[in-house]
C-alpha positions as CSV (number, residue, x, y, z in Angstrom):
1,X,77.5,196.0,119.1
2,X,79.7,195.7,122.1
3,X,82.1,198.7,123.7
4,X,84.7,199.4,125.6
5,X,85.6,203.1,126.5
6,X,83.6,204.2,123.3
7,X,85.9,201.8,120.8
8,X,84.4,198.8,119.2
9,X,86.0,195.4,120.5
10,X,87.8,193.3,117.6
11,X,85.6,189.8,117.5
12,X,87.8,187.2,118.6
13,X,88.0,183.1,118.6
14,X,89.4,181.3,121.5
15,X,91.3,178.6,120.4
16,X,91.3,175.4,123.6
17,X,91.0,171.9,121.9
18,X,90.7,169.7,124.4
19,X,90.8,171.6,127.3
20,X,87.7,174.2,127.6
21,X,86.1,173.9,131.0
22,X,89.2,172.2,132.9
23,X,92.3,173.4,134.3
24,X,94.6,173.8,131.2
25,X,92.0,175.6,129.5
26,X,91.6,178.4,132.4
27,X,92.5,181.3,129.7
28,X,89.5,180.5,127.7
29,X,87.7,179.4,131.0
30,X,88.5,183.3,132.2
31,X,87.9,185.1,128.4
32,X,84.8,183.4,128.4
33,X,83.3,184.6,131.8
34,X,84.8,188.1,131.4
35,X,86.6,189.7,128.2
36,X,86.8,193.8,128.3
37,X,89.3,193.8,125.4
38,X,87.6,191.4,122.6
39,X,84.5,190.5,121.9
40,X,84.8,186.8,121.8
41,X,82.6,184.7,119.3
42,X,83.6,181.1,119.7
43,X,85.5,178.6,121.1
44,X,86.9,175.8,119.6
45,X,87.2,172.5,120.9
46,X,85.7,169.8,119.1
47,X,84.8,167.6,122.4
48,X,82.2,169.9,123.1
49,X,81.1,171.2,119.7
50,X,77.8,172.2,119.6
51,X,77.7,173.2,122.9
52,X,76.9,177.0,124.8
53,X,80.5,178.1,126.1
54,X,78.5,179.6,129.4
55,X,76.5,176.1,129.8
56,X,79.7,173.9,129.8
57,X,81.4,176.6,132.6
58,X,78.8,178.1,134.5
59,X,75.5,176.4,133.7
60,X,74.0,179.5,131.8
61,X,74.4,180.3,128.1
62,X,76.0,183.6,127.3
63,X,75.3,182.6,123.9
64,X,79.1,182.0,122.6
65,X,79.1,178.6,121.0
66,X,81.8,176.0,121.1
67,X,83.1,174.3,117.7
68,X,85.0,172.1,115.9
69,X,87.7,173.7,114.4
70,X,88.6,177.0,112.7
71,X,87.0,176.3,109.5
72,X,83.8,176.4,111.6
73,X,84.5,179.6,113.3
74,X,85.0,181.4,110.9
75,X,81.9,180.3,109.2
76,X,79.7,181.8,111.8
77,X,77.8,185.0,110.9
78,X,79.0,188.2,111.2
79,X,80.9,189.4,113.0
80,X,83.7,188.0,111.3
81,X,86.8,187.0,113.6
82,X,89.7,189.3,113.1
83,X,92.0,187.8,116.0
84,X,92.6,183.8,117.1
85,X,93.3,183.6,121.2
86,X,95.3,181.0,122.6
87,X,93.6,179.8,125.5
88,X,95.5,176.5,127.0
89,X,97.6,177.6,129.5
90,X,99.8,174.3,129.8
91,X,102.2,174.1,133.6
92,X,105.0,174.3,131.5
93,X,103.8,177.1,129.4
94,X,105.5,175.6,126.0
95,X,103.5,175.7,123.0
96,X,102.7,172.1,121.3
97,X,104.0,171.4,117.8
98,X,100.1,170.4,116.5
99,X,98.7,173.8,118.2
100,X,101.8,175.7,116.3
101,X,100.3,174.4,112.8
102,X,97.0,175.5,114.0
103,X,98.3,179.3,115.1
104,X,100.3,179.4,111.5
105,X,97.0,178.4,109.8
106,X,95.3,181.3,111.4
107,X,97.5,183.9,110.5
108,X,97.4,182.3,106.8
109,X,93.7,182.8,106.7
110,X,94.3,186.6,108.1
111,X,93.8,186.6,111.6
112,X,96.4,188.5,113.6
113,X,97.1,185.8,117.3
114,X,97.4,186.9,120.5
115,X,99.4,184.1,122.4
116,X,100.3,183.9,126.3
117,X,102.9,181.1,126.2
118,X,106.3,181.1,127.0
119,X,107.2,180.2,123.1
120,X,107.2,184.0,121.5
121,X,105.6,183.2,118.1
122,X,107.0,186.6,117.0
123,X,110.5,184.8,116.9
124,X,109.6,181.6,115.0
125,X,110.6,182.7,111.6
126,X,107.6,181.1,109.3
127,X,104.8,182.7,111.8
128,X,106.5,186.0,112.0
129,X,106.5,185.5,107.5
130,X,103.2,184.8,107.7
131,X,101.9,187.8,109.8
132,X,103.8,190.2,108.0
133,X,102.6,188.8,104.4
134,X,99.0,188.8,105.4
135,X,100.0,192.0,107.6
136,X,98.2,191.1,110.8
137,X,99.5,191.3,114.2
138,X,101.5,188.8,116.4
139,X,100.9,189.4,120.1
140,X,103.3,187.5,122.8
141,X,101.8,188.6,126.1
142,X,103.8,186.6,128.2
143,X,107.3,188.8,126.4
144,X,109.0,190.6,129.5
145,X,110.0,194.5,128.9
146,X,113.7,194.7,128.1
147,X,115.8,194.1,130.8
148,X,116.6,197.7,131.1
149,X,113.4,198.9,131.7
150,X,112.4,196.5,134.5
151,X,112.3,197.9,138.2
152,X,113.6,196.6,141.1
153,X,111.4,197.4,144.6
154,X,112.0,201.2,145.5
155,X,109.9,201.8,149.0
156,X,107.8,203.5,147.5
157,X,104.5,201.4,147.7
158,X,104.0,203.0,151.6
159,X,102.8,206.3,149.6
160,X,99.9,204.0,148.0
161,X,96.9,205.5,150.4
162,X,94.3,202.9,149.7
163,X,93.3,199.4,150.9
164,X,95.4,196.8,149.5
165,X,93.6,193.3,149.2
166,X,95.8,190.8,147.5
167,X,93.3,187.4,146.4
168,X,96.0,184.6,147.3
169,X,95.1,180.3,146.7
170,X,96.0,177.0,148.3
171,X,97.1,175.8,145.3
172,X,97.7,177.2,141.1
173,X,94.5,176.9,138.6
174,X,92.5,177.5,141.5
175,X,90.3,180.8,140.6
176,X,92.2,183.5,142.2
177,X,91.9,185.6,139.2
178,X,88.2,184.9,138.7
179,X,87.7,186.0,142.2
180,X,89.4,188.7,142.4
181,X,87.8,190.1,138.7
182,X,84.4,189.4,140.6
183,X,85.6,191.4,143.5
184,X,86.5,194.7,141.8
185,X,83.1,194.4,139.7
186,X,80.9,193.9,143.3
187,X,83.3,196.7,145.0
188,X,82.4,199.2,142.3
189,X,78.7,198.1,142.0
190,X,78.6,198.9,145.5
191,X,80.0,202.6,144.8
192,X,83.5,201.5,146.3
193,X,86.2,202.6,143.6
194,X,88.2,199.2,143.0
195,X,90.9,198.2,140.3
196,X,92.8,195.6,139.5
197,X,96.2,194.7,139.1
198,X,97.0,191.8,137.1
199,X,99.3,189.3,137.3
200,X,99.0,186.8,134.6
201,X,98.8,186.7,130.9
202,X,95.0,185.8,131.1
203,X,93.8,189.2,133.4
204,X,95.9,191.4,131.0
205,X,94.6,189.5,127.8
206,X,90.8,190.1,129.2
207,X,91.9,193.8,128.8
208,X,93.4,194.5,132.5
209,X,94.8,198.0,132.5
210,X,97.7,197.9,135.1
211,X,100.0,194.5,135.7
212,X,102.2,192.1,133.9
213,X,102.8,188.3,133.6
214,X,104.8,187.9,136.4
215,X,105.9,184.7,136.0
216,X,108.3,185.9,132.9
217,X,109.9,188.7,135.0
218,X,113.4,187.7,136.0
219,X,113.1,186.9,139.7
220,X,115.4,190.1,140.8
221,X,112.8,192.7,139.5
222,X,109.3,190.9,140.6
223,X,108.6,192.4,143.9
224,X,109.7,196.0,141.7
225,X,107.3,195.5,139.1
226,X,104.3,194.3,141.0
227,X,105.1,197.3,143.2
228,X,104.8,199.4,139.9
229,X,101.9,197.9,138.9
230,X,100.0,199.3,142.0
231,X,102.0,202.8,141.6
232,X,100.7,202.8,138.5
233,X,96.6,202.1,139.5
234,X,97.5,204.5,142.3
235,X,98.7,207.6,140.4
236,X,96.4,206.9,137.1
237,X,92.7,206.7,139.4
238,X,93.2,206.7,143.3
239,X,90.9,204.1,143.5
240,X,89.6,203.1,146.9
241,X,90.4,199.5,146.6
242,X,93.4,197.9,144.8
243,X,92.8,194.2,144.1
244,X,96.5,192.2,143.5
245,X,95.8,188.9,141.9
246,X,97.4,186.1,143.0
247,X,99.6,183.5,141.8
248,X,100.3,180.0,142.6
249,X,100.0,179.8,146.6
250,X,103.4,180.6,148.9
251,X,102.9,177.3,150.4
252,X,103.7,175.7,146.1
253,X,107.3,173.8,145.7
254,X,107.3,175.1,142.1
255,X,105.1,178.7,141.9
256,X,106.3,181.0,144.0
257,X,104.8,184.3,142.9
258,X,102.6,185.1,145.4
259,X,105.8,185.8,147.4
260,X,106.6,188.7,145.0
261,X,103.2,189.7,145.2
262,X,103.1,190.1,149.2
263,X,106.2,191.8,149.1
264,X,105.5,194.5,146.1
265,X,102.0,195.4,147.0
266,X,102.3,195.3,150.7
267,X,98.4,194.2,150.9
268,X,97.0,195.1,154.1
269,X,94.5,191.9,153.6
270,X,94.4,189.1,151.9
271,X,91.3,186.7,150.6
272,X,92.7,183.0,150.2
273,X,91.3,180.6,147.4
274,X,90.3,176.9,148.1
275,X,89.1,174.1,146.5
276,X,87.8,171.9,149.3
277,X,87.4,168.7,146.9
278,X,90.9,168.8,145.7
279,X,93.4,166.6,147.4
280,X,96.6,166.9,145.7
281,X,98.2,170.0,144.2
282,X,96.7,170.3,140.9
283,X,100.4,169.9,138.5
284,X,101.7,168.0,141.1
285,X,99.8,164.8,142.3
286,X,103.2,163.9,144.4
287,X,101.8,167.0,146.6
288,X,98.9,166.9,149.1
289,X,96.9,170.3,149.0
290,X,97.4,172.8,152.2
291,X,94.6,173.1,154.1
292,X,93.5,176.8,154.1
293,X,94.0,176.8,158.0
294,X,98.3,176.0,157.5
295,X,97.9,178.2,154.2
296,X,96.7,181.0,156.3
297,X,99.5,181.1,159.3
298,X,102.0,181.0,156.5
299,X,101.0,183.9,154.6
300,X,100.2,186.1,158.0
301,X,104.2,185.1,159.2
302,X,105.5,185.8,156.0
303,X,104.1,189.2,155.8
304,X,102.6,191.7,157.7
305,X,99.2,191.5,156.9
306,X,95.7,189.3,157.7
307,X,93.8,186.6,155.9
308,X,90.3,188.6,156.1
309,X,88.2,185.5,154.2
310,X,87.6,182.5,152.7
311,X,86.5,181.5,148.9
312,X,85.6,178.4,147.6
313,X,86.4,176.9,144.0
314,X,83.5,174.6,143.7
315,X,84.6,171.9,141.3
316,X,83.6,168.3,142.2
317,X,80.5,169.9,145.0
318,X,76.8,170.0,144.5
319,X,74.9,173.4,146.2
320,X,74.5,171.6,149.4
321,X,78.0,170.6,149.7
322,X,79.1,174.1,149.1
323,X,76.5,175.5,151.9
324,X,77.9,173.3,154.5
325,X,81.5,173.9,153.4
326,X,81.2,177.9,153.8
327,X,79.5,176.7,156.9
328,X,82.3,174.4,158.2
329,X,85.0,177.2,157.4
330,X,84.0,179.9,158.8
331,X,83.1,178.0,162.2
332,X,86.7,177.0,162.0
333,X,88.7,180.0,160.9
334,X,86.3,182.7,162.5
335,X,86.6,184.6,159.2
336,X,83.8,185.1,156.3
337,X,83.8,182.3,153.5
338,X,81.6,182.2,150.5
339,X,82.2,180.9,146.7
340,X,82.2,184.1,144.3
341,X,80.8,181.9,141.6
342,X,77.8,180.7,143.0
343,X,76.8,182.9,145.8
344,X,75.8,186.6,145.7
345,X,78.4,188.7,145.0
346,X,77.3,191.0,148.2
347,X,78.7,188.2,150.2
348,X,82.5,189.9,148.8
349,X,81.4,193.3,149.6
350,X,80.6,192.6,152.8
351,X,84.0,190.6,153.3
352,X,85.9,193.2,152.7
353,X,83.8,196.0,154.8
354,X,84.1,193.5,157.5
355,X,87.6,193.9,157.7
356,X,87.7,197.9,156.6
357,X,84.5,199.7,157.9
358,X,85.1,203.4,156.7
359,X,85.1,201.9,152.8
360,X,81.6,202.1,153.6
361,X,79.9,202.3,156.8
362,X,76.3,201.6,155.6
363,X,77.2,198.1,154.3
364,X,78.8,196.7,157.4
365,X,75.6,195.8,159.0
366,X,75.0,194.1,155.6
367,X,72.4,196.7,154.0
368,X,73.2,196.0,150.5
């Protein structure tokens, strides 16, 4: 039986036809690979029924299996779903009218839906009938707190006394969030006190404690809310190490978050995220991809604060190709590189006591 804080997680199925294992699908790419608040039992996408979730991302079976559709979900044996995820994360973040009959179908078979689109199913009236009838629960993750409650930037993120590491990309869909969820694990299996502050509807549906979905905060009140977020972290643990996910990149014509998110958290570093194969921005193939070089003098003049590595997103490279691309970086930027996915996850640790020695002085000569 798996826990969380001593409570039980609800068993889960991710719903991502068509999409697990590619960019769309990164929800159910990031549920899969780490889930603190469900305990997830299947995917479904009937491309790759049959299949080990783990093996199709990773390689490894984690023994979640993918299939066909719901009817086959929830035939599995116990334990019996109680919740349907919504994994796709489309660029426009609009929910398709087939997936709509799929979510309704769902909650008519009793499962209460957690959903991170932009479309709030709680206001389409036949899903919101259908929940309350079957009396299971409707979860819009991506709904912004009423206007009144949101907060504008107050100053006060300069009282925050610990390291600030925002994980930043070259591009959206590129594994910021990944990264940065593998950083705060390796920080704290190191004995450096790390959190997380979440930024998207995926880190706060995989149970993240502190954050929001920035990208459905009305654009006056994001730097105020990020900045709460870390308040928030700061006052509830006084962690060590604050990690700020990322968003987009600052360089992206269409998401701009990550400028909220170096002007809320005030990160004293950042870690950028690159996928070395990818030539064009991944929404946008009218858009060449940054090179992590222009990437970094743009974030380091737009705030006060230094690029202290490099991490790869490996899609399209083989293990050699991913050696010789740490390799090439950090020969050209003079900073660490490594790729969080495939290499050990010391390699982070290390990064970051590079750049801040008294977080712990007995790993900087890289004794771990």
């Amino acid at each position: 039986m798996i826990q969380a804080s001593g409570l039980e997680l609800q068993p889960a199925v991710v719903y991502c036809e068509g999409h697990f294992g590619d960019l769309d699908g990164k929800t159910a790419n990031g549920l899969v690979r780490h889930c603190e608040a469900y305990r997830i039992t299947a995917v479904i996408d009937s491309r790759l029924a049959g299949c080990d979730a783990g093996m199709v991302l990773d390689g490894v079976a984690n023994g979640i299996p993918v299939v066909t559709d719901l009817a086959a979900a929830l035939a599995l044996a116990a334990p019996a779903a109680e919740m349907l995820i919504y994994g796709i994360a489309p660029s426009a973040g609009l929910l398709p009218p087939v997936d709509r009959l799929m979510l309704l179908a769902a909650l008519t078979a009793g499962l209460s839906v957690v959903n991170g689109l932009r479309d709030y199913l709680a206001d389409d009236p036949e899903c919101a009938a259908m929940a309350a009838a079957n009396n299971v629960a409707i979860v819009d993750v991506r709904r912004p707190p009423a206007l009144k409650d949101l907060r504008l930037f107050s100053g006060r993120i300069g009282s925050v006394a610990c390291r600030r590491i925002a994980v930043l990309g070259t591009d959206g869909a590129i594994g910021k969030r990944t990264t940065a969820t593998l950083l705060v694990q390796a920080l704290n299996n190191q004995g450096i006190h790390a959190v997380l502050v979440s930024t998207g509807q995926t880190g706060l549906m995989q149970g993240g404690r502190y954050g929001m979905a920035l990208d459905a905060i009305p654009s006056q009140f994001c730097s105020g809310e990020v900045e709460a977020a870390v308040l928030k972290a700061w006052d509830t643990e006084h962690p060590q190490v604050i990690v700020i996910e990322g968003q987009g990149a600052l360089s992206h014509p269409a998401y701009l978050s990550s400028a909220f998110i170096l002007r809320g958290s005030e990160p004293q570093a950042v870690i950028l995220q690159h996928a070395p194969r990818r030539q064009k921005l991944s929404d946008f193939p009218m858009v060449a991809m940054p090179t992590p070089a222009s990437e970094i003098r743009l974030i380091e003049a737009f705030a006060k604060t230094t690029v202290i590595g490099l991490t790869l997103n490996h899609e399209g490279m083989n293990d050699p190709e991913i050696g010789a691309a740490i390799a090439l970086y950090e020969a050209e930027l003079g900073i660490p590189a490594t790729d969080a996915l495939k290499r050990s996850p010391d390699r982070l640790v290390q990064m970051v006591v590079r750049a801040f020695p008294e977080l712990g002085p007995e790993l900087v000569a890289g004794r771990l």
